[in-house]
N, C-alpha and C positions, 0 to 999 in steps of 0.2 A: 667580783671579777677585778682584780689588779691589772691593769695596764700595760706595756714596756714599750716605749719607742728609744730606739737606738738610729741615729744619725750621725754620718761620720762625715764631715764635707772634707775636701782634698781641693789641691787644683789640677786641673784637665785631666783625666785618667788618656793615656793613649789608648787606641783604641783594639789593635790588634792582639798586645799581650794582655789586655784584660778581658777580651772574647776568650782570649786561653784558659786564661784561669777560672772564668766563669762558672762554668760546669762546677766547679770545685767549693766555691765560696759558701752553700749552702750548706753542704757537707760538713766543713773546714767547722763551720758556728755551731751545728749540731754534735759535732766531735768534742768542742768548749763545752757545751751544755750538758753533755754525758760526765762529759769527767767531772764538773762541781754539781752532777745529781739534780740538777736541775731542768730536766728533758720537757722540752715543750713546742707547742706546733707552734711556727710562727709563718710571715709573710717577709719576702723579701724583696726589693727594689734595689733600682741603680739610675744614676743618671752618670754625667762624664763626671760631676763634683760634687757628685755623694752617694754612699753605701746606707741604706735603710731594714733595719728591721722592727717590724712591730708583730708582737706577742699580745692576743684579745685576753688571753690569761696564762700569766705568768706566777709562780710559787713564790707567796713574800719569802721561804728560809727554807734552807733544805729540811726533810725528816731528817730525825734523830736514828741516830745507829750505834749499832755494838761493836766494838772493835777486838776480835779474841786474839792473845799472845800467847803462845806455848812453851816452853822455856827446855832446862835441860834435866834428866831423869832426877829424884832426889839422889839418890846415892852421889851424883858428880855437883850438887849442888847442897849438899852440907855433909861437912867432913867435923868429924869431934863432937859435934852437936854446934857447932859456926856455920853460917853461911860462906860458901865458897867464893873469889869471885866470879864464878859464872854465874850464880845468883845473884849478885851485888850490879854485874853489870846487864842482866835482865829487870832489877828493878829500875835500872837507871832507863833502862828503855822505854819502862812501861811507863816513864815518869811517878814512881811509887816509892814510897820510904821500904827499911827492909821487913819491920814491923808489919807492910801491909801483903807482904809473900805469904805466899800459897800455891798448896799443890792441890792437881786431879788425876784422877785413875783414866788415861786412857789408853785403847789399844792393850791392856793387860800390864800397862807401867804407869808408876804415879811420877808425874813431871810436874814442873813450874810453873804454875798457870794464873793466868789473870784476864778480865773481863773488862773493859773499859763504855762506859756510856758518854758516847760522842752526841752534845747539843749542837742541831745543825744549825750553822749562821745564814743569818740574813742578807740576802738576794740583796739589796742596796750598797752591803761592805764590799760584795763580790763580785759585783758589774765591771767597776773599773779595772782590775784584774783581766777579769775573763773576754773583755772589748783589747784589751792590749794584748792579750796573748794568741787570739784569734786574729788580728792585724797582722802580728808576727809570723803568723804560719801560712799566710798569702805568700806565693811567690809564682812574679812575675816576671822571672827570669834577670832584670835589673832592677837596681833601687837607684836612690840619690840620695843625697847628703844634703840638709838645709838649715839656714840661719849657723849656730854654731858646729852643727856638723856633727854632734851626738848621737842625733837618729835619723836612721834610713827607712823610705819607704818608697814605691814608685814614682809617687809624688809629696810633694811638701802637705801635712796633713792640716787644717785649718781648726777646726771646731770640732766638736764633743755635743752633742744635745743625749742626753738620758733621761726620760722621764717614766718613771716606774711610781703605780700607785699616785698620781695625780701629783707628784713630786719630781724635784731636780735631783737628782743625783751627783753631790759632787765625787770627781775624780782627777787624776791627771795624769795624762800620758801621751808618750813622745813630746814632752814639753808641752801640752796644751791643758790647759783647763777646761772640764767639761762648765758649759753655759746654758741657762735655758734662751738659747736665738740658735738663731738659721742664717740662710743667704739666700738671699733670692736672684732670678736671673739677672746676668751680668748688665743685660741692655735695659734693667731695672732699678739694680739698687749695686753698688759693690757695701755697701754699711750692714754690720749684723742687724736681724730683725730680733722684737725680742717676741718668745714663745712660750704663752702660760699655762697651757693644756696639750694634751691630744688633740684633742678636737679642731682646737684653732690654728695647730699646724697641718694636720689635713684638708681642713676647710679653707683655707687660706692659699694652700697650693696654687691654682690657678691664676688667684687675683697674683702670687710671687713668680708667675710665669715659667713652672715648675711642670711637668707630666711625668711623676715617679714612677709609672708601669711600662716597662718597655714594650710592649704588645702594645697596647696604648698607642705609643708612639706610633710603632710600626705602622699600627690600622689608620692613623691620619695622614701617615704618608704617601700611604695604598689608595686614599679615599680621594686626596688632591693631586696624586698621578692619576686615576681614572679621570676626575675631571679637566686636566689637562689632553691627555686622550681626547675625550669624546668635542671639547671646543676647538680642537687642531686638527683632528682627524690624524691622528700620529701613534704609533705602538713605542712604550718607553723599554726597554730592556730592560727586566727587572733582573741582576743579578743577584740571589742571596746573599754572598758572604759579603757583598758591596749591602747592599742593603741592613745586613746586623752590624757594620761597620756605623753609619752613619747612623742607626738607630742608636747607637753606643756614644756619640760623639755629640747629641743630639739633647736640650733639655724641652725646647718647645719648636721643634720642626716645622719648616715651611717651603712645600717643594716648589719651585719656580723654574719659568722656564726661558733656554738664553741659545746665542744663535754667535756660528763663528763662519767665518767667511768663506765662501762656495769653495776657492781654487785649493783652499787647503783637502776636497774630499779627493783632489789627481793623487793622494796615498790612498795606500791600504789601507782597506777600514780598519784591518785591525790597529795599526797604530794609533790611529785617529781613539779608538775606543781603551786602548791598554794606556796609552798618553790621560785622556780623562779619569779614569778608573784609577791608575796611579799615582796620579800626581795630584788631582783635585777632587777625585770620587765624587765625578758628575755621573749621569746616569746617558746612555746614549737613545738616541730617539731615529724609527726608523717608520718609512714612510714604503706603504707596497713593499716593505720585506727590502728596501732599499737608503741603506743608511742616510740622515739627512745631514745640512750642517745647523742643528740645533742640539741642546743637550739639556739635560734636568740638573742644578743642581739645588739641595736641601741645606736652607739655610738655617740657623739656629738665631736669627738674630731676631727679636721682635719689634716694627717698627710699619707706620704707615707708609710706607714709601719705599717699594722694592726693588724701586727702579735704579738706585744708587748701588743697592747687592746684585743686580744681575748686572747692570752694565763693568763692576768691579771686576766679578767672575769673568765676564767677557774680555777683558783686557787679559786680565791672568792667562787664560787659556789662551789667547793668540799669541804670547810668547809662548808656549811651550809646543805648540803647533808649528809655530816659524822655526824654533828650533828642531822639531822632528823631520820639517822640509826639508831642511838644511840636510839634515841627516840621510836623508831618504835619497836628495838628489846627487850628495857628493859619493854616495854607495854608488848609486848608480851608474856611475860616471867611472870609479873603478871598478864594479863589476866583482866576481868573484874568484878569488886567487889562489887554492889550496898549498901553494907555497907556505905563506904566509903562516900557514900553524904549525911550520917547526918552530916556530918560537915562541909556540902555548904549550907550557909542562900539563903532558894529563896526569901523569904520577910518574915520580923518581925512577921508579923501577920499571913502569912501563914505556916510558918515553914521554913524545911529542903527542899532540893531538894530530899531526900528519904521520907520525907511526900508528898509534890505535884506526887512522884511516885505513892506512895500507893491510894491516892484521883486519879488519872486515869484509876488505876485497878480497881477499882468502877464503872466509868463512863462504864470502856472497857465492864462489865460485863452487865450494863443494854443496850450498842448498843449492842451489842453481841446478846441479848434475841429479840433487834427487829428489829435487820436483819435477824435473825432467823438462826443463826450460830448452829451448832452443838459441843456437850461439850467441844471436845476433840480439836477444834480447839478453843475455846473462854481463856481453860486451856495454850495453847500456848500464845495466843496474850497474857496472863496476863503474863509470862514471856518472851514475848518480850517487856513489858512494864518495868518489873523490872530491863530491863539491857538497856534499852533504855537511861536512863541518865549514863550509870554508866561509860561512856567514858570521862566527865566531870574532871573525875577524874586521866587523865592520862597526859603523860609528852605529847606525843604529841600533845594533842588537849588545853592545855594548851598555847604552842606556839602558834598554830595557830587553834584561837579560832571557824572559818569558815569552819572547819572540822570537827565540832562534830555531831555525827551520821552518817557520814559518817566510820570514824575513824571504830566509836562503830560496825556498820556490820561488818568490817575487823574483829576484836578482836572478835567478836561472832562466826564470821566463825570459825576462828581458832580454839576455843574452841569446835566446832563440833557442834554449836546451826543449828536448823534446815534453809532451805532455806527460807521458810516463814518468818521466824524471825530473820533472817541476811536483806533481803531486807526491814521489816516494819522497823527496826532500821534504817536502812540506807534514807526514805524515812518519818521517822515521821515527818520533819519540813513543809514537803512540802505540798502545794504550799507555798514555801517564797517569792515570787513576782507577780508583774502583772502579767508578761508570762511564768510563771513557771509551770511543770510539776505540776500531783496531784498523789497521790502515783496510783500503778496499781492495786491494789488489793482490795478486802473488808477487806481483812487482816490487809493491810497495812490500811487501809483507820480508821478502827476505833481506831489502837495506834495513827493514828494522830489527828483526832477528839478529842477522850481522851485529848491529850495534850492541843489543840487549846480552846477544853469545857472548861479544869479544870481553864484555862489563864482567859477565860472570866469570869466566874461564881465567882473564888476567888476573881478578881480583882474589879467586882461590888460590891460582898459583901464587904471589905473593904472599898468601896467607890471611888475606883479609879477609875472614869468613866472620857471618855475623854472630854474636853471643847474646842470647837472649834479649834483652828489648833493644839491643843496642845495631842499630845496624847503616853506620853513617854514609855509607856509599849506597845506599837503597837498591842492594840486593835483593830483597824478597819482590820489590816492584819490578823488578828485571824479569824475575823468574816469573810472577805472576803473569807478566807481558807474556813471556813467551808461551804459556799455556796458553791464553786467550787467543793470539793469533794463531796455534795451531786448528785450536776450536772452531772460532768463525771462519777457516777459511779452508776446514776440512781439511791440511794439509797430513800428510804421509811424515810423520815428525817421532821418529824412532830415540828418545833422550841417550841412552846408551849410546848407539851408536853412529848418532851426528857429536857427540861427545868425546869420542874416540877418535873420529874424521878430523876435527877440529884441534884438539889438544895434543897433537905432535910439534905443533910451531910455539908452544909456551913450554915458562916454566914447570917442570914435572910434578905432580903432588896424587893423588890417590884419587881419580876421578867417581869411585863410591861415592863421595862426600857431596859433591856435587851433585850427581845425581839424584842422591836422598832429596839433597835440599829442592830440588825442582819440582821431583815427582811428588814431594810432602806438602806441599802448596796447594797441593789438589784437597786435603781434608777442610781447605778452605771455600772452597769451590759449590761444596754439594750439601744442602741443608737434607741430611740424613744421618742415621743413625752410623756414625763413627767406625763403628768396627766393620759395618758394609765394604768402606773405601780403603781400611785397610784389609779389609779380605782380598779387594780386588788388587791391590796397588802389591800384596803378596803374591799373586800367582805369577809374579814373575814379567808379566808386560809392563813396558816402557813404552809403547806408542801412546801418546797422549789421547788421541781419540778413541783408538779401542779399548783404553782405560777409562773416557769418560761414559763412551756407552756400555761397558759393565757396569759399572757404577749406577747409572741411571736404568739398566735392565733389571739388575737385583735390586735396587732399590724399590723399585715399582712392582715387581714380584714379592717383597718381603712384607710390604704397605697391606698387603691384600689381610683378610679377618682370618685369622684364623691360622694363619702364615709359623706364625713363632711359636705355636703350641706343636707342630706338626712336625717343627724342624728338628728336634729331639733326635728323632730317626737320622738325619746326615749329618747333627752332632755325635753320633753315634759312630758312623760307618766314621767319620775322619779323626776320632780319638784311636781308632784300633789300626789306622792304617799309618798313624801320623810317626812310626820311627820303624815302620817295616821294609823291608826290600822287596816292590814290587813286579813278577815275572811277569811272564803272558799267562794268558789262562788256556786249556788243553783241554777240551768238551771232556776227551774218552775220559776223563778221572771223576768224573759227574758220580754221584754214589744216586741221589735223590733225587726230585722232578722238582725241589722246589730250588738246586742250582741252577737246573737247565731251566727252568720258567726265567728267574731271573736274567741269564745271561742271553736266551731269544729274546725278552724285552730291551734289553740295553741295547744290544744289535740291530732291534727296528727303528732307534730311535736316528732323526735327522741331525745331526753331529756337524751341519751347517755354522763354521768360525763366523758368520758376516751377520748372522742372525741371535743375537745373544739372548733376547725373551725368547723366542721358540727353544733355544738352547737348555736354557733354562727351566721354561717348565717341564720340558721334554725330559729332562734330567729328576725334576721334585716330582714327577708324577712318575717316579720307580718306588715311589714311597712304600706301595703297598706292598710290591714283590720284596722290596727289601725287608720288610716285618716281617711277610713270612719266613726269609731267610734267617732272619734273626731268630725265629721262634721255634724254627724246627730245625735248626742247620748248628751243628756244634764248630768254630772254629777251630780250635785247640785240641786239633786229635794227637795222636801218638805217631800216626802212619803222616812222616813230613812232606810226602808229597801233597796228599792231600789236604794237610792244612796249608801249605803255601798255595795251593791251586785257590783253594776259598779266598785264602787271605787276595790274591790276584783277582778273582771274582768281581769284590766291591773295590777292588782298588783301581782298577781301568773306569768305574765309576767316580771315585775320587780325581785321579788323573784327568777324566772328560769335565769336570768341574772346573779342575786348576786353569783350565784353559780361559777363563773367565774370571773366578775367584778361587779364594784357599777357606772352604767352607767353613775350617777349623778354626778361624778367628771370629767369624760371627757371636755375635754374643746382644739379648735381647734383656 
């Protein structure tokens, strides 16, 4: 068994673009490892100032390979009985004198051909290479330049350790020399260590105040906030992406706990917790579900004596608390002005952010008319539309940009705006995520619409539609929003046609496009079989919820055993009808009893639009009359009435389908 440990120390990794890249880094080395034939499972770690891989067995040298070259027919490759130079310059390729040319018969022609036996090199030439070009293919979105400025990387890289087969490997790259040493944590040593094994660099870990497993970390984090819990009697807020944040920034973690002064909790909690989270990625601590004034934060530092890092952290934090006061009280004081966003460009071509207001209280008035709201409330939502942005405009939300609308309901309360119109403010963005709330109200529901419409509508007209993964105004999220509030909130949301209502006050473009893009969001929606939602998203409706319950009626109908072997039969009936002209159907033209069997079962069945399973099977349980029609019923007669009556037959059966889906796309 040969060995590899690979360490790369750096100084501080930031921590947010290298959670990005994360994902990637394993890949990124096994993608190195492919290309020099070298494939091997390995283990990989991180801490903020150093990249770790080790390999329990890794290949001292690649296999040996054949490298085959083909060349050009003999006839174009010797002329007179000479080598031409198209052989001349085939040997040159092959690295071969011309003396060592040859041809083979292949494909029924004999060409230039030669065979080369490739000795594969050894894993120890090839490390330093393959460690520099796998560093190169990280990207972290920025680099930096250090010392003379030759090489970039996110950070200034330090040290090289390789130890392969119980050996150093030397190398050098980005300016460094690889060394057998390390570093051990900063509140330890800043002097290389020196490192003569495997073993003794693993074994040695802890004594260098080192935890290379990030899970590791994580779980002593989890283990000393439980016991801060249970000695305090306090619940910590455990955010995730805060918590791989500081698991990342982190080599030997130590959560502690710190306390900032009662009068700063007269704000919103949320600032109090988006101020910590942001600026010091402290953890918030809440007592009876009632935020406190103490906070967790995760120190990296190792030392007997904690009391000089909390009381640190506590000075820190009262200035950025005093300054959120500051913030919070001089808002309040002016209160909120929608004036004031004429003089925030939302876009060149759309305007101010007090024009894109005004284009929503438009939109709000035509949902308003059909949800069927009544005056006095639709008079409301349009001013909660008007102060909805106007928090834009204050010191707080300024600071921290992740708080606007939030902000804006505090500052509307204040001012005595109604509860209605404190919560729509507070809830227009929403849903801003996959698993994000949708606002709770029709109230709230159409200031956010508004918003999410006017986003789409403007930014098509202009032309800013998205192209494949590129979509920097987060249109797909807009659209996604406004599916989901149709959803939870059961509302009557016809896309088409509040599209139409809406799209007379912008600039003109082909509102198809649009459309597509909204109602195609729904393949996103529904873990089903594909061609189900486009069957349904085919039959023509655009109401989002009686698209999402076809969707979920066939789907749940299709799921059934035995389902896709049976459907054959209305792939059938919807191939024969899928470019015909279909009439009514007219009994007296009946020739057989297995038409009129057929068409008294279609006519008994309950053709109920509101009930889409009863629909449905009511519709696949014609299976049997239809086989018999199939089996004893000729479509394609001579006498054209009669084959157009047939053909109308199964086609008011198709028709009774589309009202639901376009069976014809189904596909299993």
């Amino acid at each position: 068994m040969k060995e590899l440990l690979i360490e790369i120390t750096v100084e501080e990794l930031p921590a947010i673009p290298f959670l990005k890249e994360l994902p990637n880094i394993k890949t990124k080395w096994q993608t190195v490892l492919d290309e020099y034939k070298l494939k091997s499972e390995f283990d990989f770690y991180y801490t903020p100032r150093r990249l770790v891989f080790f390999h329990k067995d890794f290949k001292a040298a690649q296999d040996d390979s054949i490298q085959e070259f083909i060349g050009a027919p003999k006839h174009v490759a010797v002329k007179d009985g000479a080598f031409t130079q198209a052989a001349l310059a085939f040997a040159k390729k092959c690295e071969i004198s011309q003396d060592e040319l040859g041809f083979k018969q292949i494909d029924g022609k004999e060409v230039l051909y030669h065979i080369k036996q490739i000795k594969g090199r050894e894993s120890k030439e090839l490390l330093g290479e393959m460690i520099e070009k796998f560093l190169h293919s990280l990207n972290f979105g920025k680099s930096m330049r250090w010392g003379s400025g030759e090489h970039e990387f996110i950070r200034p890289i330090r040290s090289f350790l390789c130890f392969f087969d119980g050996k150093n490997v030397e190398f050098s790259a980005f300016g460094v020399k690889s060394e057998p040493s390390t570093y051990a944590h900063r509140s330890i040593s800043y002097e290389k260590i020196a490192i003569s094994s495997v073993k003794e660099y693993f074994d040695g870990l802890k004594e260098r105040g080192i935890v290379l497993d990030a899970n590791e970390r994580k779980q002593m984090i989890l283990v000393e906030f439980n016991k801060i819990q249970d000695k305090h009697d306090i619940s910590i807020e455990i955010d995730g992406a805060l918590l791989d944040e500081v698991v990342a920034i982190t080599e030997y973690p130590t959560a502690l706990l710190g306390e900032f002064g009662e009068s700063f909790l007269d704000m919103p909690s949320e600032v109090i917790i988006t101020s910590m989270k942001e600026n010091q990625r402290y953890f918030a601590v809440f007592k009876n579900q009632k935020l406190t004034n103490n906070f967790v934060v995760v120190s990296n530092a190792i030392t007997k004596d904690n009391d000089l890092i909390i009381k640190g952290n506590e000075k820190v934090l009262r200035a950025r608390l005093s300054d959120a006061m500051f913030f919070w009280q001089s808002d309040l004081a002016s209160g909120l002005d929608p004036e004031k966003l004429k003089n925030i460009t939302y876009l060149k071509e759309l305007g101010s952010m007090y024009d894109k207001t005004l284009r929503e209280i438009k939109i709000a008035e035509i949902l308003s008319s059909k949800f069927n709201l009544p005056a006095d409330k639709t008079e409301q939502i349009k001013r909660a539309i008007m102060l909805s942005k106007a928090d834009l405009t204050t010191a707080m939300v300024y600071e921290f940009g992740e708080l606007q609308g939030v902000m804006g309901g505090y500052y509307a309360k204040a001012m005595g705006e109604s509860d209605d119109i404190v919560k729509a403010i507070k809830e227009q963005y929403l849903p801003d995520g996959e698993n994000a709330k949708c606002p709770t109200s029709t109230f709230s529901a159409v200031v956010a619409l508004s918003n999410k419409l006017d986003t789409l509508v403007g930014l098509f007209g202009i032309g800013k539609i998205p192209t494949g993964t590129k979509d920097p105004y987060a249109l797909r999220r807009a659209a996604n929003g406004v599916i989901k509030i149709a959803q939870s909130l059961k509302l009557d949301f016809d896309v088409r046609e509040i599209l139409a209502l809406i799209a007379k006050d912008y600039s003109k473009f082909e509102l198809k496009t649009l459309e597509s893009f909204i109602i195609d969001r729904l393949y996103t929606f529904f873990d089903c079989n594909a061609s189900i939602v486009k069957s349904c998203i085919n039959s023509g409706e655009r109401d989002i919820n009686r698209l999402t319950n076809a969707i979920n009626s066939l789907s749940e109908i299709s799921a059934k055993p035995g389902f896709s072997d049976n459907f054959s039969t209305f792939k059938r009936l919807a191939n024969i009808i899928k470019d015909a002209e279909i009439s009514s159907v007219d009994v007296h033209l009946f020739e057989n009893e297995y038409e009129k069997k057929l068409n008294d079962s279609f006519m008994a069945l309950d053709k109920n639009d509101d009930d889409f399973v009863a629909k449905l099977n009511g519709l696949f349980g014609l299976k049997a009359d239809i086989d018999s029609f199939f089996d004893n019923v000729m479509i394609n007669v001579d006498d054209k009435k009669i084959k157009e009556n047939r053909i109308a037959l199964i086609g008011q059966i198709y028709k009774e389908f589309l009202k639901v889906a376009d069976i014809k796309e189904i596909s299993f």
